[in-house]
C-alpha positions as CSV (number, residue, x, y, z in Angstrom):
1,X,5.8,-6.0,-22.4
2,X,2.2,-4.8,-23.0
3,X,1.1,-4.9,-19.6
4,X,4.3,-2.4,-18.5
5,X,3.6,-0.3,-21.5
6,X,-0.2,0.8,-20.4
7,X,0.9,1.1,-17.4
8,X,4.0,3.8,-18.4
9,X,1.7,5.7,-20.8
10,X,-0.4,6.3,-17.6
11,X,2.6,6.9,-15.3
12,X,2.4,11.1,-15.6
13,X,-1.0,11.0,-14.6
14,X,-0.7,9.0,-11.8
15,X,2.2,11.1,-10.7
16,X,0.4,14.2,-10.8
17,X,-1.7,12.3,-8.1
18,X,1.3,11.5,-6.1
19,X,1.7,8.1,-7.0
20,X,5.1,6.7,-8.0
21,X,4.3,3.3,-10.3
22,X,7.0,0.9,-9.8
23,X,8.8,0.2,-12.5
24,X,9.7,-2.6,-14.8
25,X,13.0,-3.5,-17.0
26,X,12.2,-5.5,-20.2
27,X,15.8,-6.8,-20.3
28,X,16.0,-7.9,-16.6
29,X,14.1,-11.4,-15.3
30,X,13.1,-9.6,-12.2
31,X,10.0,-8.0,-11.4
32,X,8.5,-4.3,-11.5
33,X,10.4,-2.6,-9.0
34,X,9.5,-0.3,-6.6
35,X,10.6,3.7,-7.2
36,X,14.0,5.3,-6.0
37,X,12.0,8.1,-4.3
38,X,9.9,8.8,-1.9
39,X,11.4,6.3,0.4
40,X,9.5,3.7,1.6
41,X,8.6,4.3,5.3
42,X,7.0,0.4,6.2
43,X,8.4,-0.7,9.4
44,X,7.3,-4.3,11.1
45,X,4.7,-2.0,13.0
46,X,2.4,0.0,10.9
47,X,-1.1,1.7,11.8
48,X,-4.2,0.5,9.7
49,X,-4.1,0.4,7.0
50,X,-0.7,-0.2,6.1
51,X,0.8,-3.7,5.7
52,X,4.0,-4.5,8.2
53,X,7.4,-4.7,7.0
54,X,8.4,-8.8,6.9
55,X,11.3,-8.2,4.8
56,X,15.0,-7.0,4.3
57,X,15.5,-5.2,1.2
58,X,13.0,-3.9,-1.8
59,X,14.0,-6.4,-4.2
60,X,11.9,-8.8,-2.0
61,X,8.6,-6.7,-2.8
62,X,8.9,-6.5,-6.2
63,X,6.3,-7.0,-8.4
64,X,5.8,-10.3,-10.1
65,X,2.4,-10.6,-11.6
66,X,3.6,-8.6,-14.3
67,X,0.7,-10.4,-17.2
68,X,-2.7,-9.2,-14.8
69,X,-3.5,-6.1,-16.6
70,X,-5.6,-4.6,-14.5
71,X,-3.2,-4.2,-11.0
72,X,0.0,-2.5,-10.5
73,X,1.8,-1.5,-7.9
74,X,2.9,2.3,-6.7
75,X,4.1,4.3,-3.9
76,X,2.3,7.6,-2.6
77,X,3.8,10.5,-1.6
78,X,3.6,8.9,1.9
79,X,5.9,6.4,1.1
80,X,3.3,3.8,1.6
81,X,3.0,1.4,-0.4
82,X,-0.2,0.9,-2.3
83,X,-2.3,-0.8,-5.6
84,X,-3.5,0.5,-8.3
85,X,-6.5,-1.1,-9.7
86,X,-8.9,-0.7,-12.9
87,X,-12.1,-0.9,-11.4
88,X,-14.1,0.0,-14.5
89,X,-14.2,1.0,-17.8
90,X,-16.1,2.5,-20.4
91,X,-19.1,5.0,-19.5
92,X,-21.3,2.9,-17.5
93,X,-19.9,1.7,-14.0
94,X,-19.2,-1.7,-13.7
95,X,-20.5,-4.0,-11.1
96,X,-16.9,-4.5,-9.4
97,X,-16.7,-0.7,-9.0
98,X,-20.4,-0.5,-7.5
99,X,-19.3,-3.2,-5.2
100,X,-16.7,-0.8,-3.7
101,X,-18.8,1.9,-3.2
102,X,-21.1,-0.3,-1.6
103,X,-18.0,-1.4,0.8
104,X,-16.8,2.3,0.6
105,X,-19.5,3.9,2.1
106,X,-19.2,5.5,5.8
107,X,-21.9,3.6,7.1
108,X,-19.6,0.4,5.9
109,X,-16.5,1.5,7.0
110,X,-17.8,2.0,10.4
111,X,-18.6,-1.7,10.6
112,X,-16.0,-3.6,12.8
113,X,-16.8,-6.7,10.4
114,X,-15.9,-5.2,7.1
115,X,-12.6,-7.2,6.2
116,X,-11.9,-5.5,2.9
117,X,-9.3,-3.1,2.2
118,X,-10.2,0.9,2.1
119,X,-10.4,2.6,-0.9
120,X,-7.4,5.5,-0.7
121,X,-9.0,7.3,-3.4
122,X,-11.0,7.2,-6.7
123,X,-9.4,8.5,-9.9
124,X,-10.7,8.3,-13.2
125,X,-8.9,9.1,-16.6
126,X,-11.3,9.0,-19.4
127,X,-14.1,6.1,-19.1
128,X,-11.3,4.7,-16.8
129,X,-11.8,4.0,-13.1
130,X,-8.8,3.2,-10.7
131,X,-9.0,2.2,-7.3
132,X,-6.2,2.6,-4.7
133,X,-6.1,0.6,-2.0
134,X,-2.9,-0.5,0.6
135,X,-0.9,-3.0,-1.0
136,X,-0.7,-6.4,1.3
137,X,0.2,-9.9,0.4
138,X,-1.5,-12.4,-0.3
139,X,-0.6,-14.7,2.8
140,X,-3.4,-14.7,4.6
141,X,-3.8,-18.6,3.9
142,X,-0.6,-19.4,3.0
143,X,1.8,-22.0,5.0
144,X,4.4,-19.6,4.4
145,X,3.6,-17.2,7.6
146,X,3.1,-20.0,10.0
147,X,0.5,-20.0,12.8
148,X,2.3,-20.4,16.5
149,X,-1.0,-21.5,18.4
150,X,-4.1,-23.0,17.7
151,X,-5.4,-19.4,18.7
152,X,-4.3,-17.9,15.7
153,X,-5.8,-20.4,13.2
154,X,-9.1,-19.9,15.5
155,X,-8.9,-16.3,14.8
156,X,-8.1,-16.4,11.2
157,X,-11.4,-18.7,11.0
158,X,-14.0,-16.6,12.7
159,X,-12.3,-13.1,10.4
160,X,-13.2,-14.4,7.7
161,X,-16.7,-16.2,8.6
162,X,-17.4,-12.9,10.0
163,X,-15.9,-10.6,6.8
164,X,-18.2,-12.8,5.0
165,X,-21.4,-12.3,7.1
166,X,-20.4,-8.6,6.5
167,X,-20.7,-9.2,2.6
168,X,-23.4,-11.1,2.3
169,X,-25.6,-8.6,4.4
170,X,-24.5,-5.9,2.2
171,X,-25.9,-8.3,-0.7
172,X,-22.8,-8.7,-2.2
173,X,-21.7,-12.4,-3.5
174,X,-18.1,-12.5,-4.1
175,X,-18.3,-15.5,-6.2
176,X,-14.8,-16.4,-6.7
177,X,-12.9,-17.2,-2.6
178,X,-9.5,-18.6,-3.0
179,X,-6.3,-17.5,-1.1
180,X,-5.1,-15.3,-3.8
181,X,-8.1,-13.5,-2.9
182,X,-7.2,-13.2,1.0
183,X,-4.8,-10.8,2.5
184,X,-3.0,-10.2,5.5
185,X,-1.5,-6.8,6.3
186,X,2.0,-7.7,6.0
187,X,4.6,-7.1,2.8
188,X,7.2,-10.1,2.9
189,X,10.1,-11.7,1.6
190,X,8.6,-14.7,-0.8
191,X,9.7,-18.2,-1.2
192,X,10.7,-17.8,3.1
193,X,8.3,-18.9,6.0
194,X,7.9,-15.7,8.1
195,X,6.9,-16.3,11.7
196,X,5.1,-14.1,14.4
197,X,2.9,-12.6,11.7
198,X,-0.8,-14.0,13.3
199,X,-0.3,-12.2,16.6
200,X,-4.0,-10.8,17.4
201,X,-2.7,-7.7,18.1
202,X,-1.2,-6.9,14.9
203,X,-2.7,-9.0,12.4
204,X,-5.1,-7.8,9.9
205,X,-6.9,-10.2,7.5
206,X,-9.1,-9.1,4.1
207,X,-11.0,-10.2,0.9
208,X,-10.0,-8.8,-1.8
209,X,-10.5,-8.9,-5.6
210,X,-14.5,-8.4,-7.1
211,X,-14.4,-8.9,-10.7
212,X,-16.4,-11.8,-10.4
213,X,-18.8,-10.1,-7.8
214,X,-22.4,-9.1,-7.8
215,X,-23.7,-6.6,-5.7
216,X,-27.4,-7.6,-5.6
217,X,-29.8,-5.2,-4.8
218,X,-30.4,-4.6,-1.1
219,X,-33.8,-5.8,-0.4
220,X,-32.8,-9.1,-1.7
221,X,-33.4,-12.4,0.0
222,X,-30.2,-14.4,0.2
223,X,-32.0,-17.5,1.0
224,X,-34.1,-17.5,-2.6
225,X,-32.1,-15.7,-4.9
226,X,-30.7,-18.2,-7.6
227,X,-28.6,-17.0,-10.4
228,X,-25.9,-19.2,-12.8
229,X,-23.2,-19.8,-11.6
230,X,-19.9,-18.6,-12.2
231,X,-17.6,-21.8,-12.9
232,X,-14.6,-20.1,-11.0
233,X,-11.9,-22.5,-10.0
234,X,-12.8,-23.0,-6.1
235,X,-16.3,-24.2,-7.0
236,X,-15.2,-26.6,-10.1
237,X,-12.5,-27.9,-8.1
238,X,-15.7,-29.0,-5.2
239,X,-17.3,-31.1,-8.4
240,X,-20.4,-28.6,-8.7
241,X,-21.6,-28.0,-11.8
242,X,-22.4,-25.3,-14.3
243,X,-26.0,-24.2,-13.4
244,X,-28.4,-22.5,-11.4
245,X,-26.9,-21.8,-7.6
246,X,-27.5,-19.7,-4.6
247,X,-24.2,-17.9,-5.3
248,X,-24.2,-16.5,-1.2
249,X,-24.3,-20.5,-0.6
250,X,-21.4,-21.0,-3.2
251,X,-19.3,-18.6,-1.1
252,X,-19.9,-20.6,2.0
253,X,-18.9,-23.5,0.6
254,X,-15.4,-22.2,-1.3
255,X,-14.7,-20.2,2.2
256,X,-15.5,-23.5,3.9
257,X,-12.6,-26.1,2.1
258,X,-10.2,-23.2,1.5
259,X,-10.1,-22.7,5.2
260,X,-10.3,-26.4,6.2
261,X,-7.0,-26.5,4.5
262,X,-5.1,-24.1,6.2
263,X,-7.1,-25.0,9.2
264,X,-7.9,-28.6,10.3
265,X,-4.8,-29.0,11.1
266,X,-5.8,-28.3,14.5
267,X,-8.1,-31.6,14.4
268,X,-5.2,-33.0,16.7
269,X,-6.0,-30.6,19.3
270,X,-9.6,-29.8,18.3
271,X,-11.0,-33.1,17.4
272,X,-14.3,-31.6,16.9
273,X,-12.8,-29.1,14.1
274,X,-13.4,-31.8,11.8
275,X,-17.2,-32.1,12.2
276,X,-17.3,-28.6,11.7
277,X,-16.4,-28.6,8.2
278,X,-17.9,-31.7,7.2
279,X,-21.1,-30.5,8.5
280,X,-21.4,-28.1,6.0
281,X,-19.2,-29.3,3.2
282,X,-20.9,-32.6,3.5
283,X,-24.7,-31.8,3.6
284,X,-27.7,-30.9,0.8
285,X,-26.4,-27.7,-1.1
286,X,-29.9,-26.8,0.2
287,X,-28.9,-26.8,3.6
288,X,-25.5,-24.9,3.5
289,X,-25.9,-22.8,6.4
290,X,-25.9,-19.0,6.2
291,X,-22.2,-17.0,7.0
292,X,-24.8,-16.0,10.0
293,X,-25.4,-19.1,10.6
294,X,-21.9,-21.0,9.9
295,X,-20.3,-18.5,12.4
296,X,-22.4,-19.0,15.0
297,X,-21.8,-22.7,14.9
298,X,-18.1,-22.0,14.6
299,X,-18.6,-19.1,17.6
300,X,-20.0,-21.9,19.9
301,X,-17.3,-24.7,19.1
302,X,-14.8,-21.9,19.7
303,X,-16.6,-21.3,23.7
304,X,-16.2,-25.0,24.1
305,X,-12.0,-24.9,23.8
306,X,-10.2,-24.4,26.5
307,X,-7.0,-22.5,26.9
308,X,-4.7,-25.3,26.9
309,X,-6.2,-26.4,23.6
310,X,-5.8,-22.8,21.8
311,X,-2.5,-22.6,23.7
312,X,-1.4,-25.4,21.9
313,X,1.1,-25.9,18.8
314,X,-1.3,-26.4,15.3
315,X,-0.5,-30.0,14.3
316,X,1.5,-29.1,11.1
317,X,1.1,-26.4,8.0
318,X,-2.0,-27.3,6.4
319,X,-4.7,-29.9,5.8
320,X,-5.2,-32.2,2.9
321,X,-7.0,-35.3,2.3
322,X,-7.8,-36.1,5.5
323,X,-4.1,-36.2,6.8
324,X,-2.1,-33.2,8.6
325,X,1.3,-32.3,6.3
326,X,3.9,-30.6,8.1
């Protein structure tokens, strides 16, 4: 496979900066597994910023995405496991690789509001820049790690209404918000629902992936700036069209119907859950409210439940076309 074969050719290098690249076997239908040594040393407690153990062997972490060139999977000398990604190439640094030194910086990583995974280390072979950053899964929006209490869901909201109000006063638009662009710190067996994953003390929740973003210059005003927009699938699938957008009003918007999904199915409990998203999915693009502005909203529905109400059971696994599906 092409992808693999990069990847190998690369595989002495990376080792030389103790990083073990799992490995894949043309003749097998599995994924790219991970290395016989160093062990792996994940257990279902981990510090930051390592992902929790949710499974029961290594084949269950393998790596499928085998045909996205740009990722791969490796283990450091830790035994943690981590991704490898291409950030940039060729002698001028691209945008996605200034938009993680933008989030990379000390002053950002200070900020409690920065929900994006820390860059472990830059390395750069040739004109070639890799990132690499702790491998989690993509499950932060997926049905497949259950939410226990309404609590949970609450919490997973304002994380990422706040990660974004982090972004977008950094001036960076991320420009393509889906849940395989959302993580949670946890590794896990896939194809199985995994429970007791959203405790608050343990759980974790990031963006992730910039090759669509822009990091605009940092005097910019969010509320003017207009650029064409990037005809990702979130925004096509809302019925916007190619154009001129405020691309920090586009990311409301995707943030705010992927998270409805995953999260209106509270509206059992939370009746008033429902307004909440239609207010801003529904109105002028014009008046999509800021993340600043969207949280704050969310913030004061949020002081108005009681503890009975985030105590409570969600209603089912996720939200679509106006009915709950369990």
């Amino acid at each position: 496979m092409e992808t693999w074969s990069k990847w190998q050719f690369l595989s002495p290098f990376f080792s030389r900066h103790g990083l073990q690249l799992y490995e894949y076997f043309p003749r097998t239908d599995r994924g790219a597994r991970p290395p016989v040594a160093p062990k792996s040393v994940h257990t279902s407690e981990m510090p930051w910023p390592w992902a929790r153990k949710a499974y029961e062997q290594e084949e269950d972490i393998e790596f499928d995405f085998l045909t996205t060139t740009r990722v791969w999977p490796a283990r450091d000398a830790g035994g943690h496991e981590v991704i490898i990604r291409l950030a940039s190439s060729g002698p001028v640094p691209s945008e996605e690789l200034k938009v993680f030194w933008r989030l990379n910086t000390v002053e950002a990583r200070s900020d409690s509001r920065n929900y994006t995974l820390p860059v472990l280390k830059y390395l750069t072979f040739n004109d070639l820049v890799f990132v690499v950053m702790p491998r989690w899964d993509t499950m932060a929006y997926n049905p497949w790690a259950p939410a226990s209490t309404v609590l949970e869901l609450i919490q997973l909201t304002e994380t990422f209404y706040e990660g974004l109000q982090f972004l977008h006063e950094q001036r960076i638009a991320h420009r393509d918000i889906h849940p395989s662009n959302t993580v949670m710190n946890a590794l896990i067996t896939r194809g199985e629902d995994v429970f007791d994953l959203r405790s608050a003390d343990s759980v974790r929740y990031a963006y992730i992936d910039y090759d669509a973003s822009v990091a605009f210059p940092e005097d910019s005003d969010i509320e003017t700036l207009r650029t064409d927009r990037l005809m990702r699938n979130p925004i096509r699938y809302m019925g916007y069209p190619p154009g001129i957008c405020n691309p920090f009003k586009d990311d409301i918007l995707c943030m705010t119907s992927m998270t409805q999904t995953m999260v209106r199915v509270v509206e059992n409990v939370v009746p008033e859950i429902g307004d909440f998203f239609d207010s801003i999915l529904r109105c002028e693009y014009e008046d999509v409210p800021s993340a600043s502005q969207a949280l704050k909203s969310f913030r004061e529905l949020r002081s108005r439940m009681t503890d009975d109400q985030l105590r409570h059971p969600p209603g089912g696994s996720f939200w679509k076309n106006g009915r709950i599906r369990k």
